[in-house]
BALOBA-1460 file (C-alpha; in Angstrom, 3 decimals):
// residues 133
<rec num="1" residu="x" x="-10.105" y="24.417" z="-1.545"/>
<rec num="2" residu="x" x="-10.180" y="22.351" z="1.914"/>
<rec num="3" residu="x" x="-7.934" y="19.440" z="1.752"/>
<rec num="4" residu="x" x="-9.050" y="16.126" z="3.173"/>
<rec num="5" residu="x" x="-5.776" y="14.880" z="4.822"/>
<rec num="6" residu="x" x="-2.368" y="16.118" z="4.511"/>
<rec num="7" residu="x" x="-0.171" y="14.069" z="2.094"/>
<rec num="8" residu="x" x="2.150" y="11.744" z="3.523"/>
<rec num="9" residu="x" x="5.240" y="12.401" z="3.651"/>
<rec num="10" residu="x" x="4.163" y="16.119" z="4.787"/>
<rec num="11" residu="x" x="5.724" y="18.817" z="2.464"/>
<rec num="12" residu="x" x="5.292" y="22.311" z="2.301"/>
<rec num="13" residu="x" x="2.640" y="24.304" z="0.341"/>
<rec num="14" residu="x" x="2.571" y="27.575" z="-0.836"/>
<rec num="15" residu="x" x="-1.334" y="27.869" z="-0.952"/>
<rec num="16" residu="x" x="-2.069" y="25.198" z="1.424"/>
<rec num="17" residu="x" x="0.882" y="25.143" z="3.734"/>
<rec num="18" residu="x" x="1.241" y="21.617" z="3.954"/>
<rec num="19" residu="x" x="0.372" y="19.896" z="0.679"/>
<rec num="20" residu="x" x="-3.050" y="18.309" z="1.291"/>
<rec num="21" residu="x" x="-5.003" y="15.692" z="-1.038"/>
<rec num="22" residu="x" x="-8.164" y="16.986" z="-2.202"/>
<rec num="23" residu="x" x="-10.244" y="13.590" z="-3.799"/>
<rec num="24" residu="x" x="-11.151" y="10.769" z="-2.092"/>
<rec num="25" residu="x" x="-9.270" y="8.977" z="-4.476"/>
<rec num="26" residu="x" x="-6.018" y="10.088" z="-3.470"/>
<rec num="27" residu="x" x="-7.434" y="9.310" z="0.052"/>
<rec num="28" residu="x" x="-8.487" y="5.995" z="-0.626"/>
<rec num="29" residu="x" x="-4.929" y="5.686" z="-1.985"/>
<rec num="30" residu="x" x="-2.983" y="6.953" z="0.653"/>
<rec num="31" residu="x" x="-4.945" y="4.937" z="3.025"/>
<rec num="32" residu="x" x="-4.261" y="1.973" z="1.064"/>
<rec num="33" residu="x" x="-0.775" y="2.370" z="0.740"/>
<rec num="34" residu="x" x="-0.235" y="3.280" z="5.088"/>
<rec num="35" residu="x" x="-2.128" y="-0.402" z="5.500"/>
<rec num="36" residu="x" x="-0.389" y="-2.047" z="3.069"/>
<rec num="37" residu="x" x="3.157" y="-0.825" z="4.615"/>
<rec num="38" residu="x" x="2.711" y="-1.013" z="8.079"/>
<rec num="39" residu="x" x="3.273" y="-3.570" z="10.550"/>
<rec num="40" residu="x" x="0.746" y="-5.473" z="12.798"/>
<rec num="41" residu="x" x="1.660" y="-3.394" z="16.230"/>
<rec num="42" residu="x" x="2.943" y="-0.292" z="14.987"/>
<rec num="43" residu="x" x="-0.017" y="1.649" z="14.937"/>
<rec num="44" residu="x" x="-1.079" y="3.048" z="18.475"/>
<rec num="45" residu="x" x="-4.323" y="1.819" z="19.982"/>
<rec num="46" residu="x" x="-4.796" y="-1.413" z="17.285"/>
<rec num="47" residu="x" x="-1.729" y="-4.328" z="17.220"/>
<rec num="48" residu="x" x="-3.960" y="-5.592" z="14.322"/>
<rec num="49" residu="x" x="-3.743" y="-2.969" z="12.192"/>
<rec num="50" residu="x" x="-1.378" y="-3.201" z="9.344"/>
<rec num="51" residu="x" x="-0.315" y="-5.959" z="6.605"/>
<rec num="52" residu="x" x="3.332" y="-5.295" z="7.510"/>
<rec num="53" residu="x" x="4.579" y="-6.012" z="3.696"/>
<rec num="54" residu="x" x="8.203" y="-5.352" z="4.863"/>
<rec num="55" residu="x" x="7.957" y="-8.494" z="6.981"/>
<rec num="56" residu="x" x="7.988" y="-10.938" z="3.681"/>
<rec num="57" residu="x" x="11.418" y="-9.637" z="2.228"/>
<rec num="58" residu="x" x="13.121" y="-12.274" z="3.419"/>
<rec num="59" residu="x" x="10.560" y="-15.096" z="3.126"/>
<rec num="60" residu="x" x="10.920" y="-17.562" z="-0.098"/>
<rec num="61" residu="x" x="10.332" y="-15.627" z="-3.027"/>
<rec num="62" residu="x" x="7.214" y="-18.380" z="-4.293"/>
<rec num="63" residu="x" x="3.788" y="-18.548" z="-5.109"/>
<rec num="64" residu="x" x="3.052" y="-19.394" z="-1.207"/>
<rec num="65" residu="x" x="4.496" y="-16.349" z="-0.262"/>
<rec num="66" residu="x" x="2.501" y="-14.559" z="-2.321"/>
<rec num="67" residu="x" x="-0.639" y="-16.343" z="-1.664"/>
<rec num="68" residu="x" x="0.008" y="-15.746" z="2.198"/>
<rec num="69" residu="x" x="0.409" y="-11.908" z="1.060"/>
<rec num="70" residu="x" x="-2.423" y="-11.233" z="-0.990"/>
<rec num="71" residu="x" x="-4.507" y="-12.926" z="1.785"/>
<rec num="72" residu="x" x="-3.334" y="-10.441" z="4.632"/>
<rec num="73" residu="x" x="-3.848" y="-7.466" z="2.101"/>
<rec num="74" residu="x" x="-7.804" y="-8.969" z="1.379"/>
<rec num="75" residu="x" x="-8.123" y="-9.815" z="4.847"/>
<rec num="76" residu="x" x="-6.864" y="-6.258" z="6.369"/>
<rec num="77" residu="x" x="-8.399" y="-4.383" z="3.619"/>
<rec num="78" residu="x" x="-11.910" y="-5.793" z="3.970"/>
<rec num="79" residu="x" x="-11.674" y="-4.934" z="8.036"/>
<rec num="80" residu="x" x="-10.376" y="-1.497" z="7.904"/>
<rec num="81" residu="x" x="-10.885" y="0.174" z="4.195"/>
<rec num="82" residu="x" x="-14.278" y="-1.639" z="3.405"/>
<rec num="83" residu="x" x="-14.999" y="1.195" z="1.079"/>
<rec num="84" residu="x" x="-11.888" y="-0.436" z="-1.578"/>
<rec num="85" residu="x" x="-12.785" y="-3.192" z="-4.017"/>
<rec num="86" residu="x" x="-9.699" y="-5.050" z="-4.784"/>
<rec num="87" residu="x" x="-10.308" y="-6.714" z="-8.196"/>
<rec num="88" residu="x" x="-6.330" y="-8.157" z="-8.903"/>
<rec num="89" residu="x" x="-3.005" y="-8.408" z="-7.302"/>
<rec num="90" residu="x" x="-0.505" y="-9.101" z="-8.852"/>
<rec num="91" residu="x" x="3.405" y="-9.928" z="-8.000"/>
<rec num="92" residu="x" x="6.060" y="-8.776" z="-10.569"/>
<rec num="93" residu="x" x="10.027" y="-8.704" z="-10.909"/>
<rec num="94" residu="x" x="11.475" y="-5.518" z="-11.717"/>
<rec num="95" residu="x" x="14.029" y="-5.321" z="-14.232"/>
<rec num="96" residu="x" x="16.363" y="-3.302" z="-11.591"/>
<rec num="97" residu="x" x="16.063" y="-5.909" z="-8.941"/>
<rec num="98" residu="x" x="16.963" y="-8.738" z="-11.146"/>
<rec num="99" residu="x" x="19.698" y="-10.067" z="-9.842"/>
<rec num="100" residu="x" x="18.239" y="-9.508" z="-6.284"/>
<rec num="101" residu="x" x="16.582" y="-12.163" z="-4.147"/>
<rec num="102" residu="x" x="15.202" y="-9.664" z="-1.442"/>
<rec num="103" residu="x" x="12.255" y="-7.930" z="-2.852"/>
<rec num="104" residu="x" x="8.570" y="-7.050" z="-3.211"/>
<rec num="105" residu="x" x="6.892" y="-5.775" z="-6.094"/>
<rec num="106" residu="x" x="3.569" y="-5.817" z="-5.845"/>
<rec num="107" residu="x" x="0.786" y="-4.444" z="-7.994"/>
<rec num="108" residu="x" x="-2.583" y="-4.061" z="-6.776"/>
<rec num="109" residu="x" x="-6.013" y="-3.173" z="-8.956"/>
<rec num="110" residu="x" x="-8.796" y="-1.733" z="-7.238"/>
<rec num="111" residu="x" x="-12.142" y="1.031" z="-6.905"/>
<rec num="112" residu="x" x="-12.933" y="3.502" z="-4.320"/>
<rec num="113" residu="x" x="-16.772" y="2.706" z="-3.426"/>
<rec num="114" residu="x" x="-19.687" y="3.839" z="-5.740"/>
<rec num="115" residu="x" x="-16.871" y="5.519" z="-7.659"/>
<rec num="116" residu="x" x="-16.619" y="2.878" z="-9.809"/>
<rec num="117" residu="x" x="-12.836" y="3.518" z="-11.303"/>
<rec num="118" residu="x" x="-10.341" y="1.618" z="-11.097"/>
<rec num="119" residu="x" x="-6.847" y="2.349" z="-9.799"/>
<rec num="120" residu="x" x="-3.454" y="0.896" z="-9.683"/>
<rec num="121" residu="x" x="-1.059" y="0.830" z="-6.754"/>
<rec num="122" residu="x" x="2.718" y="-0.423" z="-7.666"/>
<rec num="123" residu="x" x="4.844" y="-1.038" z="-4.413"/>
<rec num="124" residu="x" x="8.183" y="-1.888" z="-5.135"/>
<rec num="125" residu="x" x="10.437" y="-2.669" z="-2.105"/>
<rec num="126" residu="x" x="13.972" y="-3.444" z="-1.549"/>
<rec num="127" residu="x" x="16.051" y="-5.455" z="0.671"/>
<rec num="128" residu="x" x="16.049" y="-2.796" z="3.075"/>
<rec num="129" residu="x" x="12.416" y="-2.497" z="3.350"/>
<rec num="130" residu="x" x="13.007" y="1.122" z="1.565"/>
<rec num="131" residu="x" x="10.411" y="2.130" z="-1.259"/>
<rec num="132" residu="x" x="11.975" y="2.051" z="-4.926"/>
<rec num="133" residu="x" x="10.446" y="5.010" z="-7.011"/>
């Protein structure tokens, strides 16, 4: 089967040579998850582009914070991925970054289009800007 984007990080593929995602879930996904971490002037051609998440890490950990977040993510979202509903988001605290002020854990609820179902995306970074699995 024809993939519709290679996966990011690329990794090899024994069937498809580089692993691929096949449902435009797992492309509305991805593409969720590439504008949620990059940063405003990283991508080529746009300086808007990106909510830049990594930015925040070391901005008071508080309800403004997170209100000036979620706005970015609405605002970007609804300009370049008008296809994604996003019906919650939602800020949590890890249990393995307790004792750690520098951190973002973020969940966010949403639906692809006319697909109707919802999906979860849970980004957890550190103080390094580094994902947490």
């Amino acid at each position: 089967m024809a993939g519709l984007a290679p996966e990011l990080p690329l990794r090899r593929d024994e069937t498809d040579g580089y692993k691929l995602i096949k449902t435009y879930e797992g492309l509305a996904l991805q593409n969720l998850k590439m504008l949620i971490l990059t940063s405003p002037g990283e991508r080529i051609m746009d300086p808007n582009f990106g909510v830049g998440l990594k930015r925040f890490l070391f901005e008071q950990n508080n309800p403004l914070t997170y209100g000036q977040i979620e706005g970015k993510i609405r605002n970007q979202v609804q300009t370049y991925l008008p296809y994604i509903k996003i019906f919650r988001i939602n800020f949590k605290k890890p249990k393995e970054l307790e004792n750690t002020f520098n951190f973002v854990n973020i969940e966010i609820e949403y639906a692809v289009g006319t697909l109707q179902a919802r999906n979860k995306l849970e980004l957890k970074l550190d103080f390094m800007g580094d994902l947490i699995a």
